[in-house]
Residue frames as a rotation matrix with the C-alpha (Angstrom) as fourth column:
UNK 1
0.937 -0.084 -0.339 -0.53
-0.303 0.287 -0.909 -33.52
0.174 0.954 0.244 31.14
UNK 2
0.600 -0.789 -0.132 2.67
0.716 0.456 0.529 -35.89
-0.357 -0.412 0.838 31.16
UNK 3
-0.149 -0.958 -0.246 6.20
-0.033 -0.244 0.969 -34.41
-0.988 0.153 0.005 30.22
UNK 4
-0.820 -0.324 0.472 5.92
0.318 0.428 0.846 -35.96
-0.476 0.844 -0.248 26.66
UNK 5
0.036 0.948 0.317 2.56
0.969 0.045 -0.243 -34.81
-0.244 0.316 -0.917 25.99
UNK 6
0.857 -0.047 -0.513 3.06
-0.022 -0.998 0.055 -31.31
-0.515 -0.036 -0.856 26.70
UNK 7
-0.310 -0.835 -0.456 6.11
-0.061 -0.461 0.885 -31.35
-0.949 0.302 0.092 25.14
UNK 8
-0.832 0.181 0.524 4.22
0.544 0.080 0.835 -32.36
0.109 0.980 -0.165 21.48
UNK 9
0.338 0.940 -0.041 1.73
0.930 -0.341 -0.137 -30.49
-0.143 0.008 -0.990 22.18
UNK 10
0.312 -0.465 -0.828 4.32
-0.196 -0.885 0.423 -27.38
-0.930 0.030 -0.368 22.34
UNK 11
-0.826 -0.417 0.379 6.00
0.328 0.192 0.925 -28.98
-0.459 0.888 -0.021 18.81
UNK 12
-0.411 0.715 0.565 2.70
0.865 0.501 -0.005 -29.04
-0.286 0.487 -0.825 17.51
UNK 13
0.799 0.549 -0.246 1.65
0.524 -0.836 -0.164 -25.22
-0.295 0.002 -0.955 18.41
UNK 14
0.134 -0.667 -0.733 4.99
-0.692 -0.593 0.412 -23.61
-0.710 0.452 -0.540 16.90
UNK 15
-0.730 -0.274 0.626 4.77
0.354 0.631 0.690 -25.89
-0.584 0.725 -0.364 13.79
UNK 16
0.251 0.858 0.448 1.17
0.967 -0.207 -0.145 -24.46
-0.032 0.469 -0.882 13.05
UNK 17
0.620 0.133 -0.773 2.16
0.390 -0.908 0.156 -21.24
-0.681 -0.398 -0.615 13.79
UNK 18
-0.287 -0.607 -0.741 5.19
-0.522 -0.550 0.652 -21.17
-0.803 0.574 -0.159 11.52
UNK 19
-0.666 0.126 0.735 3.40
0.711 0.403 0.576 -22.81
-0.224 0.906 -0.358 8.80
UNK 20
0.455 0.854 -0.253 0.46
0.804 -0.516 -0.295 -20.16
-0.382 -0.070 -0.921 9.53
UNK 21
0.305 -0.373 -0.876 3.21
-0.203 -0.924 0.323 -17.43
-0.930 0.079 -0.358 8.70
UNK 22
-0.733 -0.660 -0.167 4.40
-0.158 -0.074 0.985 -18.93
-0.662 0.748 -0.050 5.71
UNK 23
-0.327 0.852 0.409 1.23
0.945 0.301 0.129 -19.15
-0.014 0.428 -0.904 4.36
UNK 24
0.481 0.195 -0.855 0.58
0.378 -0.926 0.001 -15.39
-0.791 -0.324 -0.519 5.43
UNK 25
0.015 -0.874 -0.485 3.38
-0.089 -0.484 0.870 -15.06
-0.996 0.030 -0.085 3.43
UNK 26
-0.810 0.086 0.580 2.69
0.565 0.383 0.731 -16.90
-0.159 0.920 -0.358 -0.01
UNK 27
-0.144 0.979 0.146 -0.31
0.855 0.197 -0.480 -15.36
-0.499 0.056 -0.865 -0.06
UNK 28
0.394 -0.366 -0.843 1.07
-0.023 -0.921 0.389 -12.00
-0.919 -0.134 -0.372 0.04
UNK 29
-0.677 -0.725 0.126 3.27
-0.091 0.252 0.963 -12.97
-0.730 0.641 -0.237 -3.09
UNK 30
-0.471 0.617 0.631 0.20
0.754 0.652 -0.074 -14.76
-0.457 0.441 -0.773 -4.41
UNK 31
0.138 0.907 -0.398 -1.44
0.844 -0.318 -0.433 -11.35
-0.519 -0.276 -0.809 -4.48
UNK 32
0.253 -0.680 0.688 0.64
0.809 -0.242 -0.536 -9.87
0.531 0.692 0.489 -5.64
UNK 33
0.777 -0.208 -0.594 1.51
0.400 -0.565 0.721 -7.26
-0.486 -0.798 -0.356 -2.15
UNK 34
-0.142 -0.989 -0.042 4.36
0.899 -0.111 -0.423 -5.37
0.414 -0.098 0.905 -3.06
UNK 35
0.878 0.290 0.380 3.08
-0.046 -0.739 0.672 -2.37
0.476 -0.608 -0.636 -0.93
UNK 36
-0.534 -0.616 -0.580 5.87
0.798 -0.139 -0.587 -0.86
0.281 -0.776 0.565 1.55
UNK 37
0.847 0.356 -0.394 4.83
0.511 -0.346 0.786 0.31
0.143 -0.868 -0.475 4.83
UNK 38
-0.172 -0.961 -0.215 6.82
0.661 0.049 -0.749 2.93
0.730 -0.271 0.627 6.38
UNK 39
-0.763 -0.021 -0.646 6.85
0.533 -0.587 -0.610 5.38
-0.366 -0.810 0.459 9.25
UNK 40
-0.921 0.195 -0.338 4.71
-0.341 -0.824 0.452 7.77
-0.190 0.532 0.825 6.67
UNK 41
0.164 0.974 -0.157 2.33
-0.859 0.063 -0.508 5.41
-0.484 0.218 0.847 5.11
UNK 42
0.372 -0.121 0.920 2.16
0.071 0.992 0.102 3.14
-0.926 0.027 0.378 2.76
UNK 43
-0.413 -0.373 -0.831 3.95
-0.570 -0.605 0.556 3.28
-0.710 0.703 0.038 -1.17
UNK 44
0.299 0.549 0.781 1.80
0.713 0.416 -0.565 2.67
-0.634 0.725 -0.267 -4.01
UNK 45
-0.505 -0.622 -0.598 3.83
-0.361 -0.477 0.801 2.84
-0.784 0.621 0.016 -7.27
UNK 46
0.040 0.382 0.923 1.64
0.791 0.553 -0.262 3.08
-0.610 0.741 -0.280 -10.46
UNK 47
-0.803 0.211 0.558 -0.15
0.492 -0.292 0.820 5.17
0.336 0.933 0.131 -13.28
UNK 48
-0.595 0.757 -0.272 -2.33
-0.425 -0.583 -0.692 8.43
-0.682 -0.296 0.668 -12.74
UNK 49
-0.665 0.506 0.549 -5.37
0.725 0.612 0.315 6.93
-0.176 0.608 -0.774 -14.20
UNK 50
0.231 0.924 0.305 -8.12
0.729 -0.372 0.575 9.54
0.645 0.090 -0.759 -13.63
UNK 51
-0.832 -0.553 -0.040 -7.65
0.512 -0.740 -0.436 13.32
0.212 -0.383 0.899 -11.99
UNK 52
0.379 0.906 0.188 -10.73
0.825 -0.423 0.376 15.50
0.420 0.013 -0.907 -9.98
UNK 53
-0.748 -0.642 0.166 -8.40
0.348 -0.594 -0.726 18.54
0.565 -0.485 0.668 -9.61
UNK 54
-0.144 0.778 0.612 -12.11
-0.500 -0.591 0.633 19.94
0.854 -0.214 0.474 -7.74
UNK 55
0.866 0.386 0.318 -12.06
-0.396 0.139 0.908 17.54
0.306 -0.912 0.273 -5.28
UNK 56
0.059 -0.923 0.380 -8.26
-0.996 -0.027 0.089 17.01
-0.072 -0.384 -0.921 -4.70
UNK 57
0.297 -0.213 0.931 -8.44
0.058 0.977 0.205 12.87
-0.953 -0.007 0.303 -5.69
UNK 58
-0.028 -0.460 -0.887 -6.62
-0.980 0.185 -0.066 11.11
0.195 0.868 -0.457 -8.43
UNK 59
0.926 0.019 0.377 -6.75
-0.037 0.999 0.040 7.20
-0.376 -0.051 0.925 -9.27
UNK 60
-0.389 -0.843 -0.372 -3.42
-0.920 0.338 0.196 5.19
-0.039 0.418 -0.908 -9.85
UNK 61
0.922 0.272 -0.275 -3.31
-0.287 0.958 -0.014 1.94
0.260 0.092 0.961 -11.17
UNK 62
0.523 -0.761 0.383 -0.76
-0.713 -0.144 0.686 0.23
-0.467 -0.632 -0.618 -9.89
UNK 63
0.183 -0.448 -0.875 2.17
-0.983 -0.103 -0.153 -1.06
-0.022 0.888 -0.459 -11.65
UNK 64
-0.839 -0.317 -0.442 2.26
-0.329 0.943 -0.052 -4.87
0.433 0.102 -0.896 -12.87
UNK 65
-0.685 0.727 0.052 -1.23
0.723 0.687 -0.077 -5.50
-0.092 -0.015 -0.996 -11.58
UNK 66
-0.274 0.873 0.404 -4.79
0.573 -0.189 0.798 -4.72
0.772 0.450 -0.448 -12.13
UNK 67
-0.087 0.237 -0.968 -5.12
0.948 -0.279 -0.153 -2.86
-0.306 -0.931 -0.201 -8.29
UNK 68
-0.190 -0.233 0.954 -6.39
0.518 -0.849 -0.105 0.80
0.834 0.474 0.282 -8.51
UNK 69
-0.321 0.317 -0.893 -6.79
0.888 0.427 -0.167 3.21
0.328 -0.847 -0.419 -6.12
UNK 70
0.289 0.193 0.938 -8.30
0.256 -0.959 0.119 6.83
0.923 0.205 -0.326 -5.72
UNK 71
-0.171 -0.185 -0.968 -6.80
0.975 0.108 -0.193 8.90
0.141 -0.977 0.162 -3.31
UNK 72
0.842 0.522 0.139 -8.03
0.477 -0.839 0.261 12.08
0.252 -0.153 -0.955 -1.48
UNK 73
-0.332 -0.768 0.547 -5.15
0.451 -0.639 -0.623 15.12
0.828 0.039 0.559 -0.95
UNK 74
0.815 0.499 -0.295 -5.31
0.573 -0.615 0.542 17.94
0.089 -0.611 -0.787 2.12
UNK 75
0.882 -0.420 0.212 -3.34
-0.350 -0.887 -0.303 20.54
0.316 0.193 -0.929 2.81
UNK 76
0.689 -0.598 0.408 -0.62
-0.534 -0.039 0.845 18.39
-0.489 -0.800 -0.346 4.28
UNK 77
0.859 -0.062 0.508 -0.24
0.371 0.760 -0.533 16.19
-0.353 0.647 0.676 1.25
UNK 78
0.462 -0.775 -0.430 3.64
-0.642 -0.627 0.440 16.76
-0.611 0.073 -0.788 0.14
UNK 79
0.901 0.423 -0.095 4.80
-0.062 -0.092 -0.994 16.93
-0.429 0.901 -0.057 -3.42
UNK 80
0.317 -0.923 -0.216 7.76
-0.393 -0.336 0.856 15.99
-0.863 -0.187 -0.469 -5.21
UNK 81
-0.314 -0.580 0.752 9.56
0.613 0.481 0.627 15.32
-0.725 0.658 0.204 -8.52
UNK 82
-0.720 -0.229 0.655 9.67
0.682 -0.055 0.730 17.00
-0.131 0.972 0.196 -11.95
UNK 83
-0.750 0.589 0.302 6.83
-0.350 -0.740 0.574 20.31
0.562 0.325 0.761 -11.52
UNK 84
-0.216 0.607 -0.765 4.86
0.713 0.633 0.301 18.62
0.667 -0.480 -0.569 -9.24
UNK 85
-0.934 -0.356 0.022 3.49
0.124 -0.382 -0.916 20.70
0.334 -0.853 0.401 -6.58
UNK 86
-0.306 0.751 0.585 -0.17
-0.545 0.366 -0.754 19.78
-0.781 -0.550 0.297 -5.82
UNK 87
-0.352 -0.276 0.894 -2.32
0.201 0.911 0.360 17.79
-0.914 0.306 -0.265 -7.73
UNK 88
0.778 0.367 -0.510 -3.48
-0.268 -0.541 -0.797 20.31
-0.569 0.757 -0.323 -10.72
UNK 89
-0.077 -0.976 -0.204 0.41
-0.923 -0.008 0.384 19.18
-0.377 0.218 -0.900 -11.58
UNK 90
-0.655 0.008 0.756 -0.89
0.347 0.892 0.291 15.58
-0.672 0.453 -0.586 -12.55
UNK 91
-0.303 0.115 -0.946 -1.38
-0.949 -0.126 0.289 14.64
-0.086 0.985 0.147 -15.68
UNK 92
0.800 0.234 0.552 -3.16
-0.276 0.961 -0.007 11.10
-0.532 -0.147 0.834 -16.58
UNK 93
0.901 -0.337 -0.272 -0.49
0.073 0.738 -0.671 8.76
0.427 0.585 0.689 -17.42
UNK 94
0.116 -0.767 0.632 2.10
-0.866 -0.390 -0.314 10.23
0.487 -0.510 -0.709 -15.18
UNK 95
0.353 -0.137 -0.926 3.90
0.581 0.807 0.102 7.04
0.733 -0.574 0.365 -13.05
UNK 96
-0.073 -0.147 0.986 4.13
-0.749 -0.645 -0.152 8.50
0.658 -0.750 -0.063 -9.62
UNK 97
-0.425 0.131 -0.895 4.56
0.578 0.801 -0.157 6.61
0.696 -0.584 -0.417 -6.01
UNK 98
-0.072 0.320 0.945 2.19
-0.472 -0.845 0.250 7.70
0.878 -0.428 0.212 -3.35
UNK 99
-0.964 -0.241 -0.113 2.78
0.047 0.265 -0.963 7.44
0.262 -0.934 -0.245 0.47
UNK 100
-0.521 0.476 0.708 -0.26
-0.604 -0.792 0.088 7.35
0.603 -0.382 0.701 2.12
UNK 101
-0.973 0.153 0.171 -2.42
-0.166 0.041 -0.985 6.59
-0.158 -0.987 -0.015 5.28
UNK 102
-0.311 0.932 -0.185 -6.04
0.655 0.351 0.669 4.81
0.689 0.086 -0.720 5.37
UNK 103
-0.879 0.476 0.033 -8.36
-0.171 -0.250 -0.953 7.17
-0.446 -0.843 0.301 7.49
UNK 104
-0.144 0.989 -0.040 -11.62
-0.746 -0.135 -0.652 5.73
-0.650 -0.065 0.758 7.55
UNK 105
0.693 0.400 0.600 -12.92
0.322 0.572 -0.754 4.62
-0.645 0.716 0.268 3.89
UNK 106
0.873 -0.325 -0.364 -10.68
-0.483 -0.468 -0.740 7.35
0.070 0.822 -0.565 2.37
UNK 107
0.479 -0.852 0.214 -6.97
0.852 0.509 0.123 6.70
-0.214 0.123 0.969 1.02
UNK 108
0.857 0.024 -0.515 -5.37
0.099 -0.988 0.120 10.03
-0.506 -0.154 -0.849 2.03
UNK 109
0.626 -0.696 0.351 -2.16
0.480 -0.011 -0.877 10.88
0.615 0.718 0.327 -0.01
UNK 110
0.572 -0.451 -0.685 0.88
0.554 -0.404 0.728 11.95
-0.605 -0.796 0.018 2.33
UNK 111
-0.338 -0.828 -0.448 3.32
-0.328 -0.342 0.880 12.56
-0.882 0.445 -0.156 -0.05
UNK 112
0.837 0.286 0.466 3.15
0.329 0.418 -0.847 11.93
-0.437 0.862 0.255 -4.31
UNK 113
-0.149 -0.983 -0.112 6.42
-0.291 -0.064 0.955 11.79
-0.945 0.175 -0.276 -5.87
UNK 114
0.970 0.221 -0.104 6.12
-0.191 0.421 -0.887 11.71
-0.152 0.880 0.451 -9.42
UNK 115
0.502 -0.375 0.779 8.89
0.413 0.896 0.165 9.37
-0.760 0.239 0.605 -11.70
């Protein structure tokens, strides 16, 4: 391939690429993502919707959109804010953020900080 070819051909493959990210990106927005990742897990700030204090899950809806999720507790799951200290301590309507970690199918709960 000449000089000039290969050089648009390099323009061409980091133009798609950073349009490919900003498109990653709107979408995200579009979706309304506002998840944060950290070292822990992930934070999902909403509304206790639904509580099985028997099997250790609780649903949250999450705040500003229709997303809900049920997540599963274990002994490692770590409590915080206002009487909180497992999840017999939720109450439906409570606005709590929960850290947590995908294993498998489930949505384990590291941490639940209630608001």
């Amino acid at each position: 391939m000449s000089h000039g070819k290969a050089h648009a051909w390099e323009s061409l493959q980091y133009s798609f690429g950073a349009a490919l990210r900003g498109f990653v990106v709107l979408l995200g927005l579009a979706m309304g993502v506002t998840s944060v990742q950290s070292g822990e897990g992930t934070e999902f700030p909403g509304t206790v919707v639904s509580i099985d204090q028997s099997e250790g899950k609780f649903a949250v809806k999450k705040d500003g959109g229709g997303t809900r999720f049920t997540f599963v507790t274990d002994d490692k799951t770590a409590y915080s804010g206002m009487g909180l200290t497992s999840v017999k301590d939720l109450k439906k309507d409570d606005h709590v953020v929960v850290t947590y970690q995908v294993k498998g199918t489930k949505y384990v709960a590291t941490g639940v900080a209630k608001k």
